[in-house]
Backbone bond lengths (Angstrom), bond angles and torsions (degrees), N, CA, C in turn:
res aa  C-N    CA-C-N  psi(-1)  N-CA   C-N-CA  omega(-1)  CA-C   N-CA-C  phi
1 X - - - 1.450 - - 1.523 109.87 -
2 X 1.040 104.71 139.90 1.481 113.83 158.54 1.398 139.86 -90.57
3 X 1.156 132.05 146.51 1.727 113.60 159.28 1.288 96.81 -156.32
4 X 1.767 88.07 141.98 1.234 109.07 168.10 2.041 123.40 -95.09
5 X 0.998 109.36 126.03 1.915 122.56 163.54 1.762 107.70 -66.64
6 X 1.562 77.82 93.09 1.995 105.11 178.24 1.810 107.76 -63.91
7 X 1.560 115.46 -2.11 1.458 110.73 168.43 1.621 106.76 -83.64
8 X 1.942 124.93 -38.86 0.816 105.25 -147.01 1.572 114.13 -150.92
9 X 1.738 101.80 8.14 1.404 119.97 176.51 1.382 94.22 89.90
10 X 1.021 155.01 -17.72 1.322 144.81 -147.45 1.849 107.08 -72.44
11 X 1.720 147.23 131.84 1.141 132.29 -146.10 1.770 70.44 -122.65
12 X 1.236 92.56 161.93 1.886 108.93 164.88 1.372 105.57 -166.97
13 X 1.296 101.34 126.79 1.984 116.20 172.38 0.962 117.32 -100.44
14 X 1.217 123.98 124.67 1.528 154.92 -177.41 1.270 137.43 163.67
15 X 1.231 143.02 154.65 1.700 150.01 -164.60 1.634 90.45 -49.65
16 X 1.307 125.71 -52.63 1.285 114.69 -158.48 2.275 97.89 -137.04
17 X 1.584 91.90 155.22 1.778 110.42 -157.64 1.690 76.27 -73.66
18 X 1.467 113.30 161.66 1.564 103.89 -172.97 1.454 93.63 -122.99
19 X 1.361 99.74 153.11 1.515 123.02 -152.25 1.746 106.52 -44.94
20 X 1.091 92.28 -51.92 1.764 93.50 -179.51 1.828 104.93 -121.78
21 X 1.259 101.40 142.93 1.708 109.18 -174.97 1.287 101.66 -79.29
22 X 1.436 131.50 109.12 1.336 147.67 149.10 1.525 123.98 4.88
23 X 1.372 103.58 -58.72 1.415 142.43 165.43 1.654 115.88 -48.92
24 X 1.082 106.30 -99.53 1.627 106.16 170.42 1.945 117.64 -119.11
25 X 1.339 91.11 22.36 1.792 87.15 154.91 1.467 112.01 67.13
26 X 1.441 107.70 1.51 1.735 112.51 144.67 1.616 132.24 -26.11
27 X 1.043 130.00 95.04 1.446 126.60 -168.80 1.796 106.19 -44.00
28 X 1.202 84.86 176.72 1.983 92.76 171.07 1.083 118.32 -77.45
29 X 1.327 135.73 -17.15 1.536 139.47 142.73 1.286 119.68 -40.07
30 X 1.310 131.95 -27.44 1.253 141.99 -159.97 1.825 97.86 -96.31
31 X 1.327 102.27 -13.91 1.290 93.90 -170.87 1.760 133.13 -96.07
32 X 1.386 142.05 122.79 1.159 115.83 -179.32 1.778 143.35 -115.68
33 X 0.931 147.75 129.68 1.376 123.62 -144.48 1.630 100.57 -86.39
34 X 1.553 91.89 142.80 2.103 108.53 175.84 1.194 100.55 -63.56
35 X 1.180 92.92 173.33 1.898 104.51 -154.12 2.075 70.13 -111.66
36 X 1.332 97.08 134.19 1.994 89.06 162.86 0.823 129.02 -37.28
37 X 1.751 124.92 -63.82 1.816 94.38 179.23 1.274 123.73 -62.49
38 X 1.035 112.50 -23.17 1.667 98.22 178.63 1.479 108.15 -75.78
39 X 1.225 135.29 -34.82 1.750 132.01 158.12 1.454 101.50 -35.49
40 X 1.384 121.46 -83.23 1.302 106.04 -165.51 1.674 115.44 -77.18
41 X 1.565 118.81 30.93 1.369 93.79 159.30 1.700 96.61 -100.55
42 X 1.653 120.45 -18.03 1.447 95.02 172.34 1.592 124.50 -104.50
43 X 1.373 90.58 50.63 1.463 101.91 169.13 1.573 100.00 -91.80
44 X 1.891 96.06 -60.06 0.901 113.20 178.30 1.677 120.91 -53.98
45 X 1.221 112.87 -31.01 1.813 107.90 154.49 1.225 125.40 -68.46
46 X 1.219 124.28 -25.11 1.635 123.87 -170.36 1.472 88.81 -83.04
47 X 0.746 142.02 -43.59 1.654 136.80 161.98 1.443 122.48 -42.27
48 X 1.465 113.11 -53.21 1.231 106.39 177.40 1.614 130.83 -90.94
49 X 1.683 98.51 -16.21 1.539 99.72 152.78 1.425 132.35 -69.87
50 X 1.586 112.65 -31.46 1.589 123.70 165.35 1.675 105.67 -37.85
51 X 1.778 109.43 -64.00 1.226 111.90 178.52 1.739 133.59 -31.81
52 X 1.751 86.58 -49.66 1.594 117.99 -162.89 2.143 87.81 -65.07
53 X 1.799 104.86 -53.47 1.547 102.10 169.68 1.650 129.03 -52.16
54 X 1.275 101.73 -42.06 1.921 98.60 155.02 1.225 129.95 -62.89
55 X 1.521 112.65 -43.88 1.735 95.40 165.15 1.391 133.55 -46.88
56 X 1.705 102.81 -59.97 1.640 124.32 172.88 1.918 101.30 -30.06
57 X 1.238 118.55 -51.37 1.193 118.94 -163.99 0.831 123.09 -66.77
58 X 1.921 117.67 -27.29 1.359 136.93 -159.89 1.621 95.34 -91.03
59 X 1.560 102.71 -54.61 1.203 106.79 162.02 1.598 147.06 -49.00
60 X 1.090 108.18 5.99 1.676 140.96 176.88 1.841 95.42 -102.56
61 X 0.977 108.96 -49.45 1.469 106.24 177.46 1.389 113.28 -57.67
62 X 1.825 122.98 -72.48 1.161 119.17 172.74 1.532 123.09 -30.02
63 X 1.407 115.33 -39.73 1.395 118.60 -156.64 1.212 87.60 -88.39
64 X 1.583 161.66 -24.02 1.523 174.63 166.07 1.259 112.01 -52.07
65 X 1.833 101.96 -56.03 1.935 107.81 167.69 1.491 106.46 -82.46
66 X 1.531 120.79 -25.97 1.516 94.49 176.04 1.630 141.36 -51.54
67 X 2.450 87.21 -34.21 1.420 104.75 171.31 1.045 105.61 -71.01
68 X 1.419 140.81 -45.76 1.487 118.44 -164.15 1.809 111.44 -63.34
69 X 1.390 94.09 -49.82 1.829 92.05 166.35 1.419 120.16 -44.06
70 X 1.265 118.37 -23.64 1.660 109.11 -168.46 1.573 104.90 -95.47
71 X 1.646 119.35 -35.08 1.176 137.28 141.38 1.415 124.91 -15.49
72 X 1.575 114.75 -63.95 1.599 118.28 -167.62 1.242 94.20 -72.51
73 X 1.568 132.44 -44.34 1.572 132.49 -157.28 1.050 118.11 57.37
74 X 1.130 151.26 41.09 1.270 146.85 -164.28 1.492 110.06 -69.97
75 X 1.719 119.78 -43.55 1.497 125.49 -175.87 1.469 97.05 -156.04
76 X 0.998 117.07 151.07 1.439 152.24 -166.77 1.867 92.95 -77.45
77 X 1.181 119.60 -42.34 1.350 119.65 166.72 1.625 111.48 -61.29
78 X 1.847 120.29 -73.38 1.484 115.88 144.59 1.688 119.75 25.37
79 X 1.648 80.85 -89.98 1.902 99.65 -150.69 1.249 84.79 -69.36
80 X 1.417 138.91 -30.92 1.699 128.72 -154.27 1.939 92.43 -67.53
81 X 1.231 103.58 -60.43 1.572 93.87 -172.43 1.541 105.25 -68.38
82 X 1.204 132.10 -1.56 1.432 119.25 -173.04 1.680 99.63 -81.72
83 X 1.699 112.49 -37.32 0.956 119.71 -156.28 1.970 118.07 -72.52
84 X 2.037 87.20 -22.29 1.215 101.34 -166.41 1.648 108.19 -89.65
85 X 1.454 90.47 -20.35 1.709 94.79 170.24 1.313 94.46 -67.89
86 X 1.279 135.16 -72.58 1.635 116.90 -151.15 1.573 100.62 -42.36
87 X 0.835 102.19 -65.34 1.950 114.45 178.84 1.329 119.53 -31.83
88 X 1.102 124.51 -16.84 1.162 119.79 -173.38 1.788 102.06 -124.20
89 X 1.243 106.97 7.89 1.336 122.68 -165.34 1.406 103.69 -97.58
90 X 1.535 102.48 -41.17 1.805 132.66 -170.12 1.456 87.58 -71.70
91 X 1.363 125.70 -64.95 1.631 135.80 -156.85 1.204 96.67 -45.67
92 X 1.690 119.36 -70.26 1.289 136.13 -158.04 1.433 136.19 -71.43
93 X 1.809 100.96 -7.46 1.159 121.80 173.99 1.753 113.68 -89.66
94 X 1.177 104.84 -42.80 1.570 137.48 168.89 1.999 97.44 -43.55
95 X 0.955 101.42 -73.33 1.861 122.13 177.72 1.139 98.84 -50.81
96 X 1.622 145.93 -47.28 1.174 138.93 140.57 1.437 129.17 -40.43
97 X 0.808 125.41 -53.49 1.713 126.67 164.07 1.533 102.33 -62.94
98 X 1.085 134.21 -31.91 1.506 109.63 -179.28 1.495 103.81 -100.89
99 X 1.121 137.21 18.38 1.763 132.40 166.82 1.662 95.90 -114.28
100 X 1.004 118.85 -15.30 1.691 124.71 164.15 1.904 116.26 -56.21
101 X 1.755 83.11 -60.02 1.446 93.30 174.36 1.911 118.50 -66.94
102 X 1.470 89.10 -26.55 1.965 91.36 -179.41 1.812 110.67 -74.47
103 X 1.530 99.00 -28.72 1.664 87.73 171.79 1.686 107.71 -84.86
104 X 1.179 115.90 -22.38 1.753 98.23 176.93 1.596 122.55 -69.69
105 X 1.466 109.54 -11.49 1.682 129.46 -163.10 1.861 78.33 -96.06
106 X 1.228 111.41 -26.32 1.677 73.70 -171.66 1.676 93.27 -120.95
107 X 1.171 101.10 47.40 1.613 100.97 -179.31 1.956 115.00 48.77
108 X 0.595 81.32 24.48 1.574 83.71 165.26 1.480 107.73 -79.96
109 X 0.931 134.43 18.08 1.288 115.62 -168.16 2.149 111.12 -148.80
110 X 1.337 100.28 119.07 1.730 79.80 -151.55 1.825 94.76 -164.19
C-alpha cells in the first residue's frame, strides 16, 4: 500500500500511513492511501525515473571525455566528434530533466 501526506506530497509504503510524515511532520491524519492504479503507475515511475538518474550520470561522463577529447586536439576530425558528444550530451540530459519534471506534474513521482 501506499499513502500519500495531503500537506506535502510526501508517498510512504506500508500496511499502515506512519504516525508522523518524515517530510514535514504531518500527523497520520494528514495522511491518505493511493487508489492502486495510481500506486502502481509510480512504481512503475520510480523505475523509470531511477533509469532517467543513471543516464544523467553516465551522461556527465560522456560530456567529461568529450572535454578532455576536445582538450587534447589531436585532429580536427577528433575534436569534431568530441565536440558533438558534449552536444548531444547537454541536449539529452536537459530532455531528461524536463520528462522528470512531466512525471512529477502528474504525480508520477512518489
Amino acid at each position: 500500500m501506499k499513502w500519500r501526506c495531503q500537506v506535502c506530497g510526501y508517498v510512504h509504503d506500508g500496511e499502515e500511513a506512519p504516525e508522523k510524515c518524515p517530510k514535514c511532520g504531518a500527523g497520520k491524519d494528514r495522511f491518505a492511501q493511493v487508489a492502486a492504479d495510481e500506486a502502481g503507475l509510480i512504481d512503475r515511475s520510480r523505475r523509470t525515473n531511477d533509469l532517467h538518474l543513471q543516464l544523467s550520470a553516465l551522461l556527465d561522463k560522456v560530456a567529461t571525455a568529450a572535454q578532455e577529447g576536445i582538450d587534447d586536439n589531436l585532429d580536427p576530425g577528433c575534436v569534431n566528434v568530441f565536440k558533438k558528444a558534449a552536444v548531444a550530451a547537454t541536449e539529452i540530459k536537459q530532455m531528461i530533466k524536463a520528462e522528470i519534471q512531466t512525471h512529477i506534474s502528474k504525480g508520477k513521482w512518489g
